[in-house]
PDB file of N, CA, C and O in Angstrom:
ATOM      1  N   UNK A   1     188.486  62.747 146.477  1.00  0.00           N
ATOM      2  CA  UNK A   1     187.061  62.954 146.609  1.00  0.00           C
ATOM      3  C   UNK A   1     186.340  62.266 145.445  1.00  0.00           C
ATOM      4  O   UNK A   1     186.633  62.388 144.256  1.00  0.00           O
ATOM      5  N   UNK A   2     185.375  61.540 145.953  1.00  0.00           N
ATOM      6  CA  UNK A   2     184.340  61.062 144.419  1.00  0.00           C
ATOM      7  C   UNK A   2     183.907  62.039 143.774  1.00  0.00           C
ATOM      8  O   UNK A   2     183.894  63.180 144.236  1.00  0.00           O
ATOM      9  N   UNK A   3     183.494  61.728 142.623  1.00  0.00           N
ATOM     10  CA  UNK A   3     182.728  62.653 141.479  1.00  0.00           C
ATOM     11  C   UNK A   3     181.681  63.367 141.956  1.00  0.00           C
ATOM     12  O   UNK A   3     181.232  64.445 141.567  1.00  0.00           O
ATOM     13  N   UNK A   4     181.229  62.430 143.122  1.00  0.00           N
ATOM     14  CA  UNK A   4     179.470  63.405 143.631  1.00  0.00           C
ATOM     15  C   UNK A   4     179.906  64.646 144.308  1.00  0.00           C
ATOM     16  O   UNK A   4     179.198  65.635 144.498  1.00  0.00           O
ATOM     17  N   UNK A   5     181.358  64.469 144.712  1.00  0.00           N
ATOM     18  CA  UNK A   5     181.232  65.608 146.152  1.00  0.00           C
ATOM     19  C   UNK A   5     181.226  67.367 144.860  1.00  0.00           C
ATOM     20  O   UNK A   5     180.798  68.513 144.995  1.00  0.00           O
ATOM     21  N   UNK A   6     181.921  66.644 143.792  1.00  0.00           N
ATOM     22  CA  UNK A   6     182.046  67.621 143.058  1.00  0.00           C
ATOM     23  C   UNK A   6     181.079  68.583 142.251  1.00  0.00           C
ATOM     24  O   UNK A   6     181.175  69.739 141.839  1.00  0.00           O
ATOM     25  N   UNK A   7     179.979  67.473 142.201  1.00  0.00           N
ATOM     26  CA  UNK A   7     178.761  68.085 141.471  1.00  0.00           C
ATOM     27  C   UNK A   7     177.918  69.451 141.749  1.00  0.00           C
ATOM     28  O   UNK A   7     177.406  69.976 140.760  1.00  0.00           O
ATOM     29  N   UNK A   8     177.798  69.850 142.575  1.00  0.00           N
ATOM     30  CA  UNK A   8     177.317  71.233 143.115  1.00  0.00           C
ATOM     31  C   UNK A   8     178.768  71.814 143.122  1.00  0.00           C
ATOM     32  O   UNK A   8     178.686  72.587 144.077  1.00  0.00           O
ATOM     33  N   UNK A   9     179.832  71.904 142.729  1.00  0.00           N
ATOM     34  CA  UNK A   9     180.676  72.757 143.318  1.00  0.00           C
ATOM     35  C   UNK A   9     180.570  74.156 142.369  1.00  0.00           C
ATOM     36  O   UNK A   9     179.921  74.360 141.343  1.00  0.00           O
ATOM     37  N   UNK A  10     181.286  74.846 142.976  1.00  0.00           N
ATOM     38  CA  UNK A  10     181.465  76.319 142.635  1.00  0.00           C
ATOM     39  C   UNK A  10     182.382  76.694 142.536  1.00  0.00           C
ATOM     40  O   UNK A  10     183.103  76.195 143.400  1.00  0.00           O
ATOM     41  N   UNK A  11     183.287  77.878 141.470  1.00  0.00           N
ATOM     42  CA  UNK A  11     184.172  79.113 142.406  1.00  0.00           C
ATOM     43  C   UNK A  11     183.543  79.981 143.513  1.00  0.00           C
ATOM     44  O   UNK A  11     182.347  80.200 143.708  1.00  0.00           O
ATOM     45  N   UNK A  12     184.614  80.426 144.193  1.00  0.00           N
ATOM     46  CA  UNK A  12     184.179  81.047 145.274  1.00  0.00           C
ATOM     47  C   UNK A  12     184.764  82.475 145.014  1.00  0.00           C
ATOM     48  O   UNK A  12     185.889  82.950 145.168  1.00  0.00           O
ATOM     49  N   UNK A  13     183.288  83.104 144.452  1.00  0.00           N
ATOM     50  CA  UNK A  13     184.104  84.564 143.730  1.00  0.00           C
ATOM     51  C   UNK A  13     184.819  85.718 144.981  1.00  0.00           C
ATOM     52  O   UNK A  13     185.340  86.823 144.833  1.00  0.00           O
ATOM     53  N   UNK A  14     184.626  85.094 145.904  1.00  0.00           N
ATOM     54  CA  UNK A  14     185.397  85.973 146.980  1.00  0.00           C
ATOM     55  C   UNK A  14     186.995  86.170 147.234  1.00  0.00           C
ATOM     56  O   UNK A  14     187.659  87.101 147.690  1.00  0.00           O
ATOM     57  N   UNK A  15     187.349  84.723 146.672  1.00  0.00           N
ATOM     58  CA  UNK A  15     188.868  84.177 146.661  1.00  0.00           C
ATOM     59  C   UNK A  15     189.046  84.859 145.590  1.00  0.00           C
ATOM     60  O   UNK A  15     188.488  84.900 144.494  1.00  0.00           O
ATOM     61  N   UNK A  16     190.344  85.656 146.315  1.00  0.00           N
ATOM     62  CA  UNK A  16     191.134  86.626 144.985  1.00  0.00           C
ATOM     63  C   UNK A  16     191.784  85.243 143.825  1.00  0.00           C
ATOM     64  O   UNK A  16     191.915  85.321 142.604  1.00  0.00           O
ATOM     65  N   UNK A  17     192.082  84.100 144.697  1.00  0.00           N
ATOM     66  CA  UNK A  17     193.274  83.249 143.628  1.00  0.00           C
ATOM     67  C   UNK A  17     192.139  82.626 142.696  1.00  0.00           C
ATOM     68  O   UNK A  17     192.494  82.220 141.590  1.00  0.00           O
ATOM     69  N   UNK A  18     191.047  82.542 142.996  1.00  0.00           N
ATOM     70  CA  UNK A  18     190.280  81.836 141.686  1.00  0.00           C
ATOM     71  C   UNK A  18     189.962  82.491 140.479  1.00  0.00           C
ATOM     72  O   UNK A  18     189.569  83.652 140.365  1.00  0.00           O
ATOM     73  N   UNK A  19     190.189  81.541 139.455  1.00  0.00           N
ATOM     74  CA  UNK A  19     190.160  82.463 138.374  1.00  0.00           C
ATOM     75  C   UNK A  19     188.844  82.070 137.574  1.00  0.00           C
ATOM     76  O   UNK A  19     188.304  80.964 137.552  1.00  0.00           O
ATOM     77  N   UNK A  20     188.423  83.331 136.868  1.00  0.00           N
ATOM     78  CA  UNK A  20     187.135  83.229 136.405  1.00  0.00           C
ATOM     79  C   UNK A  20     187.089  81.793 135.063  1.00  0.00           C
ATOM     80  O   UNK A  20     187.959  81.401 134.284  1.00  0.00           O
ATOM     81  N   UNK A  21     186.063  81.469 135.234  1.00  0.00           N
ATOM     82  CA  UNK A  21     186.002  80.556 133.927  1.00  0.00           C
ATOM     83  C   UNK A  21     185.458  81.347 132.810  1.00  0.00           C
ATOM     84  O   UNK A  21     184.732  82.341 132.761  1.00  0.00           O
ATOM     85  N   UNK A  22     185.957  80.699 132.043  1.00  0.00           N
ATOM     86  CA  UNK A  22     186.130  81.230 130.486  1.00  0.00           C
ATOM     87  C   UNK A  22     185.101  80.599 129.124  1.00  0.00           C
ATOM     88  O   UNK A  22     184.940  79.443 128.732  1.00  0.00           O
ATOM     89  N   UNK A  23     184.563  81.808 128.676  1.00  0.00           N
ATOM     90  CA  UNK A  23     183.236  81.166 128.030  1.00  0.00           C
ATOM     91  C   UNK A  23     183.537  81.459 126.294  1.00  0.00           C
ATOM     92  O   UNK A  23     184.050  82.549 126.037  1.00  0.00           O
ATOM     93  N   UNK A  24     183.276  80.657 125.290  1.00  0.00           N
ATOM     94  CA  UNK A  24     183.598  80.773 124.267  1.00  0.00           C
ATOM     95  C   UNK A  24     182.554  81.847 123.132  1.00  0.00           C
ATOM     96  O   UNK A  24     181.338  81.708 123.001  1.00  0.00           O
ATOM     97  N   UNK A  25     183.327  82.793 122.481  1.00  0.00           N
ATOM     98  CA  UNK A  25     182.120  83.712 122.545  1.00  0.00           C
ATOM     99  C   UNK A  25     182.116  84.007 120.854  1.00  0.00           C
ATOM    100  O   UNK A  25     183.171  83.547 120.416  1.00  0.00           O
ATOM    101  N   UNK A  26     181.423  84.522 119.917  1.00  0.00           N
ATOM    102  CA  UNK A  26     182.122  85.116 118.637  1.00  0.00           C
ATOM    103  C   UNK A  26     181.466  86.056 118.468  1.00  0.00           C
ATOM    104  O   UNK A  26     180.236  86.025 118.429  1.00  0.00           O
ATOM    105  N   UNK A  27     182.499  87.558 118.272  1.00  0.00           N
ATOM    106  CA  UNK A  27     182.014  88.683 118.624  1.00  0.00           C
ATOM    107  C   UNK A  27     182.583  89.301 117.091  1.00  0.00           C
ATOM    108  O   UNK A  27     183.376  88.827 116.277  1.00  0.00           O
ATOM    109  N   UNK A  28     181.894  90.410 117.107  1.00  0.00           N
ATOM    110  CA  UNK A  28     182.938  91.306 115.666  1.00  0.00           C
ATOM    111  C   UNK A  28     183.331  92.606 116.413  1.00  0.00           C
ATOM    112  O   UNK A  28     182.678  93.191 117.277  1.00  0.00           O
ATOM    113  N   UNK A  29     184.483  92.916 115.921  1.00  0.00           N
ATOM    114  CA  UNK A  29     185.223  93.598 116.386  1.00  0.00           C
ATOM    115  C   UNK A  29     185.779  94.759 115.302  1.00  0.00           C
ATOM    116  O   UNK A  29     186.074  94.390 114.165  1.00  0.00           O
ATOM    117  N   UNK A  30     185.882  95.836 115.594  1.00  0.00           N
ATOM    118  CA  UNK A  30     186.125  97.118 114.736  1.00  0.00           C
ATOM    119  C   UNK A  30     187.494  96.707 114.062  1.00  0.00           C
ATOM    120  O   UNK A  30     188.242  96.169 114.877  1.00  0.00           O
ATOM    121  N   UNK A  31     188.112  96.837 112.566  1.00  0.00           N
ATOM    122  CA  UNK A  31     189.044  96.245 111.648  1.00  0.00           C
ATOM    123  C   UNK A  31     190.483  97.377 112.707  1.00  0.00           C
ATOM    124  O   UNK A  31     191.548  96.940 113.145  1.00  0.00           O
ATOM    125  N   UNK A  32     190.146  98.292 112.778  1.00  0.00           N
ATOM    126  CA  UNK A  32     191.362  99.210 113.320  1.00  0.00           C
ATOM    127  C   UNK A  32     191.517  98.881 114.851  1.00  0.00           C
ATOM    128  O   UNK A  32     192.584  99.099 115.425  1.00  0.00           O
ATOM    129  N   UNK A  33     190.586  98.428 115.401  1.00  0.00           N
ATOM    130  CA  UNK A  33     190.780  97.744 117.109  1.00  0.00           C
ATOM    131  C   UNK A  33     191.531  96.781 116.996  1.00  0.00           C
ATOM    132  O   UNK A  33     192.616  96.720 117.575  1.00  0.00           O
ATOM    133  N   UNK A  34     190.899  95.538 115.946  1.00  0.00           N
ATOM    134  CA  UNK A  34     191.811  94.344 116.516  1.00  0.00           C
ATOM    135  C   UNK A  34     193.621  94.742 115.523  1.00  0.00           C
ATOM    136  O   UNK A  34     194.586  93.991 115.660  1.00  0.00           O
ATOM    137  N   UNK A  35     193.660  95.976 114.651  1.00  0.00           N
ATOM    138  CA  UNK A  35     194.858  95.714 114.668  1.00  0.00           C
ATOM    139  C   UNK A  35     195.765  96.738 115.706  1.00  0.00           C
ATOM    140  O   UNK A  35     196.984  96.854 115.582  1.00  0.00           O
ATOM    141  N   UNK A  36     195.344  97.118 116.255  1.00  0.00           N
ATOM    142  CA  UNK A  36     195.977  97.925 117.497  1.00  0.00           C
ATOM    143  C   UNK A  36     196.302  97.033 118.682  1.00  0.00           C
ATOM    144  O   UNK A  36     197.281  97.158 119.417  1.00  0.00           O
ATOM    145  N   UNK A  37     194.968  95.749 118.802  1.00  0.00           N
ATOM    146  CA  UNK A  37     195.467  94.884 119.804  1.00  0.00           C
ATOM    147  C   UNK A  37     196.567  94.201 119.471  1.00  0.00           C
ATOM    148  O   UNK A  37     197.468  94.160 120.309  1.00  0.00           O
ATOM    149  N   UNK A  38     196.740  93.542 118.236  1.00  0.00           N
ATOM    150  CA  UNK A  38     197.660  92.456 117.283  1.00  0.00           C
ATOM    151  C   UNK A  38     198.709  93.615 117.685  1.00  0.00           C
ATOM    152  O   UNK A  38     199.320  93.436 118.739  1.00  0.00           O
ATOM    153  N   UNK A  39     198.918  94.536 117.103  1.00  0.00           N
ATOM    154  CA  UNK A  39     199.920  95.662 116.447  1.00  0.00           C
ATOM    155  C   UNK A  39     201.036  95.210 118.326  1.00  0.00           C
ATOM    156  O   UNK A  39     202.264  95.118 118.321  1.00  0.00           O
ATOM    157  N   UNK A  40     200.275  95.046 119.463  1.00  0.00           N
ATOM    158  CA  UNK A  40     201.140  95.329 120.672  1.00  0.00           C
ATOM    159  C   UNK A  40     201.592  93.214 121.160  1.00  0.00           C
ATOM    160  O   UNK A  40     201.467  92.634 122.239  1.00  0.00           O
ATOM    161  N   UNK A  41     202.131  92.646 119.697  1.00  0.00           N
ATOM    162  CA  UNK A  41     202.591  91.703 120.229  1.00  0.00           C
ATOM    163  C   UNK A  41     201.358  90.087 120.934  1.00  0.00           C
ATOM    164  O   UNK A  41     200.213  90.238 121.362  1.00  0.00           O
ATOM    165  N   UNK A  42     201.897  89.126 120.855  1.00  0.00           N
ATOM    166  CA  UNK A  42     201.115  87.922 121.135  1.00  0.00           C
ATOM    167  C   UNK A  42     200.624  88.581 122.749  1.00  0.00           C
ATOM    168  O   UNK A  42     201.226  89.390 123.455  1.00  0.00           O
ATOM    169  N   UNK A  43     198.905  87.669 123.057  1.00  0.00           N
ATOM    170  CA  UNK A  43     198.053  87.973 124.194  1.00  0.00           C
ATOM    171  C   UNK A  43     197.334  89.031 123.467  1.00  0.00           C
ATOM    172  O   UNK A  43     197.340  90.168 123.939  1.00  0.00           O
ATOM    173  N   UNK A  44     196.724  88.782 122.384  1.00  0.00           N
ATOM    174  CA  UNK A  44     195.668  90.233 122.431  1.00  0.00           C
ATOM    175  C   UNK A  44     194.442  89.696 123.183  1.00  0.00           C
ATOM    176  O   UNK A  44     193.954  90.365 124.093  1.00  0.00           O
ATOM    177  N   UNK A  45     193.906  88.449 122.813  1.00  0.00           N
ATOM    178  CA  UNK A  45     192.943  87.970 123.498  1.00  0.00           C
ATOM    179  C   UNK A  45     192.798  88.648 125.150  1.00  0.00           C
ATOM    180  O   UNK A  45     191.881  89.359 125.559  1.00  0.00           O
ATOM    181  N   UNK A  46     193.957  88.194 125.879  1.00  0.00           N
ATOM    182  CA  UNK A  46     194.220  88.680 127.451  1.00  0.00           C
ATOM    183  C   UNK A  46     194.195  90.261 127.347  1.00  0.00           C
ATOM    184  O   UNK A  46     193.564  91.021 128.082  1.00  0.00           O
ATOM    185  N   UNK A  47     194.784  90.505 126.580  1.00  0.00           N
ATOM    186  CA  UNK A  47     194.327  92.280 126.354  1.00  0.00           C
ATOM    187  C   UNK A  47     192.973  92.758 126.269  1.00  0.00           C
ATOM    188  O   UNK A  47     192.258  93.222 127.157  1.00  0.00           O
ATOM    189  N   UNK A  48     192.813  92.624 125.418  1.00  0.00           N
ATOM    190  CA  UNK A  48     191.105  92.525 124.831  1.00  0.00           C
ATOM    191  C   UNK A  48     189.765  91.973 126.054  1.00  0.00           C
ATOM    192  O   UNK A  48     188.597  92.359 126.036  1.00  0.00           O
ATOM    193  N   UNK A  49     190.447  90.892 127.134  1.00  0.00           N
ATOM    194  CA  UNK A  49     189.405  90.926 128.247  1.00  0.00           C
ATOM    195  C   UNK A  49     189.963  91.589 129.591  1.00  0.00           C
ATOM    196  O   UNK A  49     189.311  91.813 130.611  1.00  0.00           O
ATOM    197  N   UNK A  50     191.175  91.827 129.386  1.00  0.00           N
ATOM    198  CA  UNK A  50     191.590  92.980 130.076  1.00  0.00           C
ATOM    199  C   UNK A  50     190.837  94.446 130.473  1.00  0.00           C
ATOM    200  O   UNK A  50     190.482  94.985 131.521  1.00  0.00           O
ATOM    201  N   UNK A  51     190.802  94.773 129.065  1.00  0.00           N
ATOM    202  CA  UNK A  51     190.284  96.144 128.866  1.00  0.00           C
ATOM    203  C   UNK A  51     188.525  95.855 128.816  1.00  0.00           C
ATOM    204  O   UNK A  51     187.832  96.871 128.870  1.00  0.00           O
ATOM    205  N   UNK A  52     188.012  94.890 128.744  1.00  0.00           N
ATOM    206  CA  UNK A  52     186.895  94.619 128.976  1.00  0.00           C
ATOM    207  C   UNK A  52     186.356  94.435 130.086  1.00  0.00           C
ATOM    208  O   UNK A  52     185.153  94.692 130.114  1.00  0.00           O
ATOM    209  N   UNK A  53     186.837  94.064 131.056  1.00  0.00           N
ATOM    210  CA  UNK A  53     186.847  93.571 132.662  1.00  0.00           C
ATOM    211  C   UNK A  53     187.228  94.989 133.308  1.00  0.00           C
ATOM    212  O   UNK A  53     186.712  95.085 134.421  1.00  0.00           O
ATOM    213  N   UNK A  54     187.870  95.961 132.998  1.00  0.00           N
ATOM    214  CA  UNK A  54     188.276  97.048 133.444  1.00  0.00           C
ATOM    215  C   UNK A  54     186.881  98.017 133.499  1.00  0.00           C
ATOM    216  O   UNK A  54     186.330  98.644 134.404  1.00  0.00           O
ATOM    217  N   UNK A  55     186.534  97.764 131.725  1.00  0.00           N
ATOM    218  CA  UNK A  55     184.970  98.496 131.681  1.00  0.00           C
ATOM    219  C   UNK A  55     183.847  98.179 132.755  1.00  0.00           C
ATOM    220  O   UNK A  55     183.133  98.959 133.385  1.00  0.00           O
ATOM    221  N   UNK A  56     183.917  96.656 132.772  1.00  0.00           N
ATOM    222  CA  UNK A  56     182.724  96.085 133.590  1.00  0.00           C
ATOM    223  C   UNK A  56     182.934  96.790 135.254  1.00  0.00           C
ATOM    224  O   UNK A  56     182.055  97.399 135.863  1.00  0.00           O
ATOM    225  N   UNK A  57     184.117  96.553 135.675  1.00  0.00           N
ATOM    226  CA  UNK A  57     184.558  96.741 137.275  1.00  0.00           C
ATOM    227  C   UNK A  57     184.611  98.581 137.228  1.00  0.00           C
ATOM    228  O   UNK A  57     184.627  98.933 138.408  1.00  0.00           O
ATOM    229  N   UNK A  58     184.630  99.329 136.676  1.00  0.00           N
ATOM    230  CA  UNK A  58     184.158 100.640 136.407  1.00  0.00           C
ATOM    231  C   UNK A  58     182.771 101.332 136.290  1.00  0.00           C
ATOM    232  O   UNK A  58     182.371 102.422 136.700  1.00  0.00           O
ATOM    233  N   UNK A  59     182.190 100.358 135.611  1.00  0.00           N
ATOM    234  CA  UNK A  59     180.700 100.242 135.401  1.00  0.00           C
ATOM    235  C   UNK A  59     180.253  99.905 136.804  1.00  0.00           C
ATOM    236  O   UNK A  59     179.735 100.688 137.599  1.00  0.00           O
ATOM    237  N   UNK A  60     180.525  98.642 136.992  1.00  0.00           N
ATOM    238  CA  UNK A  60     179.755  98.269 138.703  1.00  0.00           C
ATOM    239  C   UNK A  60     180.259  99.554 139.636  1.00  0.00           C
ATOM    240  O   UNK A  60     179.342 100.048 140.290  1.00  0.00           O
ATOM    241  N   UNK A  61     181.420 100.111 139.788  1.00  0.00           N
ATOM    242  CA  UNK A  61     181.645 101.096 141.049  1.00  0.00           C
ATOM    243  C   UNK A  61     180.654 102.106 140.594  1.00  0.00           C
ATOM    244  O   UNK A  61     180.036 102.567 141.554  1.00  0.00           O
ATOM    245  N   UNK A  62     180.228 102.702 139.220  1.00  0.00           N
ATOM    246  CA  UNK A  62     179.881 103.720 139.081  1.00  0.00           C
ATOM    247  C   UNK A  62     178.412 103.833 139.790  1.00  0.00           C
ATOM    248  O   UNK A  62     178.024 104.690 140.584  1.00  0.00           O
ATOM    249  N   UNK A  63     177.543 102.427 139.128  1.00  0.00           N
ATOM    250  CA  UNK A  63     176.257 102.023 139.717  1.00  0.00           C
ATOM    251  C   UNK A  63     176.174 101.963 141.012  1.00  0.00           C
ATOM    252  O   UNK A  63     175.232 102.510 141.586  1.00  0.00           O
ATOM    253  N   UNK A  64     177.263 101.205 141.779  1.00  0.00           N
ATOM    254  CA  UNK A  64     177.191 100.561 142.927  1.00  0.00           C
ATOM    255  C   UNK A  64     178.016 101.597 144.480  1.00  0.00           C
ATOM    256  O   UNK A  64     178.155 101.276 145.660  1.00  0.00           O
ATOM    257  N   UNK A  65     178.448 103.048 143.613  1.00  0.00           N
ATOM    258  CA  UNK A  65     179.314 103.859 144.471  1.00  0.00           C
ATOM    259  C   UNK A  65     180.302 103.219 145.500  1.00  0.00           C
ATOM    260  O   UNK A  65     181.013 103.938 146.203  1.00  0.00           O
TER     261      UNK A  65
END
């Protein structure tokens, strides 16, 4: 496909296999959190939006019943 067909494209947040894109962020974080994330081994990052994405999708059912 040429470059144009690509220009409007999208994920299609309906498709379970697409994965979200990833935005670069700098946040501060409580000194005893991030060593509890560290403390459980490499991936805290994936942990850390783990448990963040859990909040959000909890949050929306709560609003959204």
């Amino acid at each position: 496909m040429p470059d144009e067909f690509w220009i409007n494209a999208a994920r299609n947040p309906h498709n379970p296999y697409s994965r979200p894109t990833k935005t670069h962020a700098t946040v501060r974080i409580d000194s005893d959190v991030m060593v509890w994330l560290k403390s459980q081994g490499k991936g805290y990052q994936t942990r850390l939006n783990a448990i963040l994405r859990q909040a959000m999708l909890d949050a929306f059912k709560k609003a959204h019943g």
